[in-house]
N, C-alpha and C positions, 0 to 999 in steps of 0.2 A: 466174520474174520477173513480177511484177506490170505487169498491161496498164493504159495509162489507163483512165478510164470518161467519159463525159460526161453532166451529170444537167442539167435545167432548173430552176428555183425556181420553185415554186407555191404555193398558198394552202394552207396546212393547217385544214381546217374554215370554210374561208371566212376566214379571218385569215393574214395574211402578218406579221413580227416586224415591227417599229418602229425607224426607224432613226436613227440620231444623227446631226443633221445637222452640217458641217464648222461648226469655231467653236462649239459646243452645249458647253453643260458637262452633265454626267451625277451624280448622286448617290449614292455607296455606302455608305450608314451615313450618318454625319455629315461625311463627306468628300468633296470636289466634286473632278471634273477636267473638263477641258478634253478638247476630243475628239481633239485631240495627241498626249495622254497616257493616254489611253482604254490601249493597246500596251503600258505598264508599269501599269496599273493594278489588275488581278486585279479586274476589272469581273465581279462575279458578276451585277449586274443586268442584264448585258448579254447577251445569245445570242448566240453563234456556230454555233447548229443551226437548220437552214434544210428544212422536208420541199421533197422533189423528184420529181422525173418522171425517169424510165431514160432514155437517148436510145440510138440505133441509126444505123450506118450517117450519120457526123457524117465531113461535108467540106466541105474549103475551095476556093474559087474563085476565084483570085488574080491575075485576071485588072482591070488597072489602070484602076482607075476602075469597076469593078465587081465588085467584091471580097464576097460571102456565105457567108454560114455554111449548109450544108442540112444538114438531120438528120429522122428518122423516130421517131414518139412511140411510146412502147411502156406498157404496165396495170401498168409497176412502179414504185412508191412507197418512198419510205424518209427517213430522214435523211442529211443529208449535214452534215459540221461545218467550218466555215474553220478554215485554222491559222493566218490571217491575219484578225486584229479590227477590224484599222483599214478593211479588204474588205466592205463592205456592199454587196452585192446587192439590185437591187433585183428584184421582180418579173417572170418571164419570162426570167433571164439565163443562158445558158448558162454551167455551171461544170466545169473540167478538174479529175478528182478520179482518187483510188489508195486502191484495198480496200485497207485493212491488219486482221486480226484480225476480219475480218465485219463492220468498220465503214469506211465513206467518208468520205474525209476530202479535202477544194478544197483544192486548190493555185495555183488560177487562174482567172480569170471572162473573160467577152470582151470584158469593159469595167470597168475599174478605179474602184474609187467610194472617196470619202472618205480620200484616203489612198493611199498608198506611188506607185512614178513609173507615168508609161504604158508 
């Protein structure tokens, strides 16, 4: 059974993606959405691959009213891909992710952007 993993988002080459901000329309071809419908859109201009940082040793402390996330930064790099578009991370965000086939793939962040509930 596949273990979670936890990855951070960081700048690939000194460039981080670009993000749609809520209410932004997007352009595909000759066809405009609204960042709503970004989700049904087959938004090829859009990325959903984000390079990241490996984390280690990631705990919560749930202790009210002071509530952190701690985690240890480790030399490994990769992609990691949202299955979730409307999920825009922003820089620095911790993402809950699952190897499938040698590739990572987010299923969750520690703060919800653009989209879907808290």
């Amino acid at each position: 059974m596949n273990q979670p993993e936890f990855w951070l988002t960081v700048k690939d080459g000194g460039v981080y993606p670009d993000r749609v901000e809520s209410g932004a329309t997007v352009g595909v071809g000759s066809t405009v959405y609204s960042s709503n419908l970004i989700a049904q859109s087959f938004d090829t201009d859009r990325t959903c691959r984000y390079y990241c940082r490996k984390l280690t040793n990631v705990q919560y402390d749930d202790t009210p009213g002071l509530q952190t996330l701690t985690y240890d930064l480790t030399d490994i790099y990769g992609p990691v891909f949202m299955l979730d578009i409307t999920d825009q991370p922003l820089e620095g965000t911790v993402l809950a992710c699952i190897r499938i086939n040698y590739q990572v793939f987010a299923f969750g962040s520690d703060t919800r952007h653009d989209g879907g509930t808290p």
